[in-house]
KOLTORRO-474795 format. One record per residue (C-alpha): residue number from 1; residue in three letters; x, y, z. Coordinates in steps of 0.001 Angstrom, whole numbers, plus 524288, in hexadecimal, padded with zeros to 5 digits. Layout:
<atoms>
@num = NUM, residuo = ala, east = X, north = Y, up = Z
...
</atoms>
This chain:
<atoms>
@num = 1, residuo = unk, east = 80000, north = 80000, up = 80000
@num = 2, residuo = unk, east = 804B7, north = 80D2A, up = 7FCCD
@num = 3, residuo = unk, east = 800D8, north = 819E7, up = 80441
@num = 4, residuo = unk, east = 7FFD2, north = 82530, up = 7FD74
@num = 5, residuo = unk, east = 7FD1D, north = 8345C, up = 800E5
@num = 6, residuo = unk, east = 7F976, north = 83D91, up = 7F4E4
@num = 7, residuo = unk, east = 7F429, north = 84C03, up = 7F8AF
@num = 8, residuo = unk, east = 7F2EC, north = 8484F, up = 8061A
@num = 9, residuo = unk, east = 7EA1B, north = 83B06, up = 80406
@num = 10, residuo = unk, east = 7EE02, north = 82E25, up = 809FD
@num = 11, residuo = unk, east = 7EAF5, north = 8246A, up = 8018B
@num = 12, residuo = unk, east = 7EE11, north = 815E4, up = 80260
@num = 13, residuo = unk, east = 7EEBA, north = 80E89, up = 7F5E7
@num = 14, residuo = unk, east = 7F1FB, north = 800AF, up = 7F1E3
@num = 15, residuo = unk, east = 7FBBC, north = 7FCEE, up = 7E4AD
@num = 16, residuo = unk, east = 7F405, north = 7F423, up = 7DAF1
@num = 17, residuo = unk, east = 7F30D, north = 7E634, up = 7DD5E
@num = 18, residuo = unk, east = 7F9F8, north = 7DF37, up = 7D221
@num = 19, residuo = unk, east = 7F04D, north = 7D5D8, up = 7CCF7
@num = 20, residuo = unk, east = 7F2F9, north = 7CA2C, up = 7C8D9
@num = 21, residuo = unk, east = 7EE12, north = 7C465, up = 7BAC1
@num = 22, residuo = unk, east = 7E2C4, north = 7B97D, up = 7BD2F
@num = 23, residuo = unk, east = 7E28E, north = 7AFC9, up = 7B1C1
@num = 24, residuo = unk, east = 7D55D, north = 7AD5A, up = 7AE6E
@num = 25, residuo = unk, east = 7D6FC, north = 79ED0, up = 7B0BC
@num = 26, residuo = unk, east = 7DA52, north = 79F8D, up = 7BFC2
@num = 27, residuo = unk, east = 7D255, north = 799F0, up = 7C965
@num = 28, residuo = unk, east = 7CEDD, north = 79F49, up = 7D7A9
@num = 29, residuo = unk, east = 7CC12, north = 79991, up = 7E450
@num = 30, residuo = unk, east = 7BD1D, north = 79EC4, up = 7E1D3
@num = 31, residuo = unk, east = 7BB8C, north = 79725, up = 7D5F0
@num = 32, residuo = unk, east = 7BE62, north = 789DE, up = 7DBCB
@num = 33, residuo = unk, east = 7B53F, north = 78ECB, up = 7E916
@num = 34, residuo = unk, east = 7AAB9, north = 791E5, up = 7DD0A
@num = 35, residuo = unk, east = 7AC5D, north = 7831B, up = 7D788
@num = 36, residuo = unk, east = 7ABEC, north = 77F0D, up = 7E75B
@num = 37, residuo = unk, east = 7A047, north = 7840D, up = 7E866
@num = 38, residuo = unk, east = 79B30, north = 780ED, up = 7DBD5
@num = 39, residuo = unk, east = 79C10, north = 771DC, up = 7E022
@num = 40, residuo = unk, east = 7970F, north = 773A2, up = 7EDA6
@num = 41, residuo = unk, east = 78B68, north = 77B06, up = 7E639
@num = 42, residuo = unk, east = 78AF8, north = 76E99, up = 7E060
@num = 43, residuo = unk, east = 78B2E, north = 7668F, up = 7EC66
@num = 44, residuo = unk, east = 78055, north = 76D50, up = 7F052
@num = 45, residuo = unk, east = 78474, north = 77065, up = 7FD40
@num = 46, residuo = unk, east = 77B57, north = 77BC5, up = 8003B
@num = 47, residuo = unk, east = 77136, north = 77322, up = 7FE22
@num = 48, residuo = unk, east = 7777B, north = 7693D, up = 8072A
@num = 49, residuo = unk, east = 77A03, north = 77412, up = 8118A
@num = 50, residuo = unk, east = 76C42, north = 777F5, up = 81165
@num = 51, residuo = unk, east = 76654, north = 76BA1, up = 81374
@num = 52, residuo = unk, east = 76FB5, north = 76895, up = 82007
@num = 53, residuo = unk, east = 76AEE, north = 774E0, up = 8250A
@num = 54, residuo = unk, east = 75CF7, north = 77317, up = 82370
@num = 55, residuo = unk, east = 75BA0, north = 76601, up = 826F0
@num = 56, residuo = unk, east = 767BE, north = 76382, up = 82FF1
@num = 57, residuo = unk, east = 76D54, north = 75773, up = 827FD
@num = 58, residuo = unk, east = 77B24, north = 75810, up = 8252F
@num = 59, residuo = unk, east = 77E91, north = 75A2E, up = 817BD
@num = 60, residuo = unk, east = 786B0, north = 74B69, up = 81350
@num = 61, residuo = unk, east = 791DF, north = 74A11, up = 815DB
@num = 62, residuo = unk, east = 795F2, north = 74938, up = 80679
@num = 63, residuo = unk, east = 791FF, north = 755DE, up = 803AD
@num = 64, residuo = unk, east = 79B18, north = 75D26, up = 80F2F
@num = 65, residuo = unk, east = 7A564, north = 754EB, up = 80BE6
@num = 66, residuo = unk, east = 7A5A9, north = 75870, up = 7FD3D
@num = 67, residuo = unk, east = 7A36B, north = 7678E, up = 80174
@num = 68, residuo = unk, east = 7AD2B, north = 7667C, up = 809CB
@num = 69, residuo = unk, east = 7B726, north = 75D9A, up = 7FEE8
@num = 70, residuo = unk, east = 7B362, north = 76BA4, up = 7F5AA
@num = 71, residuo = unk, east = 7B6B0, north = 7759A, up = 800B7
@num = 72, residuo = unk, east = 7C3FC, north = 76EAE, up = 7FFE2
@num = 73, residuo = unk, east = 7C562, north = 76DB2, up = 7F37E
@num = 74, residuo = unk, east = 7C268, north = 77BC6, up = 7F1B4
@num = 75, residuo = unk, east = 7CCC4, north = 77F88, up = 7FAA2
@num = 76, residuo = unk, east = 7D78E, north = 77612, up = 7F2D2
@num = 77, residuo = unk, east = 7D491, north = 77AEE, up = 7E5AA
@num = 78, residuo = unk, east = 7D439, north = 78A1A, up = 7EC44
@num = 79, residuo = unk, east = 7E3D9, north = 7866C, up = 7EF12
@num = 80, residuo = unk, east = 7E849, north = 782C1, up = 7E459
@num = 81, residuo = unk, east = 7F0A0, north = 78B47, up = 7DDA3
@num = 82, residuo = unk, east = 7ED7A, north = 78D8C, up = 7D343
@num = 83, residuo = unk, east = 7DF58, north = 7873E, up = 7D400
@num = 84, residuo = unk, east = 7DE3F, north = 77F1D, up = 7C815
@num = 85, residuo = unk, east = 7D540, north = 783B1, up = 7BC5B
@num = 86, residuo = unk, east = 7CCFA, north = 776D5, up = 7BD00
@num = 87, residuo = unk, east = 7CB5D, north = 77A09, up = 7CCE3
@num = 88, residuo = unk, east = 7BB5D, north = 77569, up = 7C8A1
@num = 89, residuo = unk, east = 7BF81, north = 768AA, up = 7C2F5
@num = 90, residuo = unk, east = 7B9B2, north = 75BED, up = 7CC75
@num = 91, residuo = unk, east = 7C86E, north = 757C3, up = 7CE57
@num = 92, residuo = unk, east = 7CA99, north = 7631C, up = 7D8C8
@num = 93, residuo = unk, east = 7BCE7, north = 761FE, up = 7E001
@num = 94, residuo = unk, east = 7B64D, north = 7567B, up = 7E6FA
@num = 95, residuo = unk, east = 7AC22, north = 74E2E, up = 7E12A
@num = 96, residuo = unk, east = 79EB9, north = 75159, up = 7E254
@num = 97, residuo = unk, east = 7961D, north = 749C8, up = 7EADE
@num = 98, residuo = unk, east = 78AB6, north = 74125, up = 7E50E
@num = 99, residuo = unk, east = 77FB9, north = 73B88, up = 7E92E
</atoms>
């Protein structure tokens, strides 16, 4: 930070942030939380959530365990550096649960 005093005004100003060039083809940490919860959307656990609240049953077992298997994977993928262009691809998330 610089200080500077013109005419008898204090003024504190900041230099410009250098900026570094994105490519267009890199991938954040809140695109692989979007795909995260793009497959617990499709898990359905609001839906699951809702129906342990209103009628006090537990929600099974499968269903916290893959949310939870997602969570983690979220977190992995989020470390990797850099995180891989085909972060949605099945190989890097758990498989869904069927019935």
């Amino acid at each position: 930070m610089r200080f500077s005093d013109a005419d008898g005004e204090a003024a504190w100003t900041r230099p410009a942030r250098a900026r570094r060039p994105v490519a267009s083809d890199a991938v954040f940490a809140e695109d692989v939380e979007a795909e995260a919860a793009r497959r617990l959307r499709l898990l359905r656990l609001d839906e699951w959530r809702t129906r342990a609240f209103v009628t006090g049953r537990q929600m099974p077992p499968e269903i916290r365990h893959l949310e939870a298997q997602i969570n983690l994977a979220t977190a992995a993928i989020c470390r990797l550096a850099p995180i891989p262009a085909d972060y949605q691809d099945d190989v890097y998330w758990p498989q869904q649960w069927r019935d």
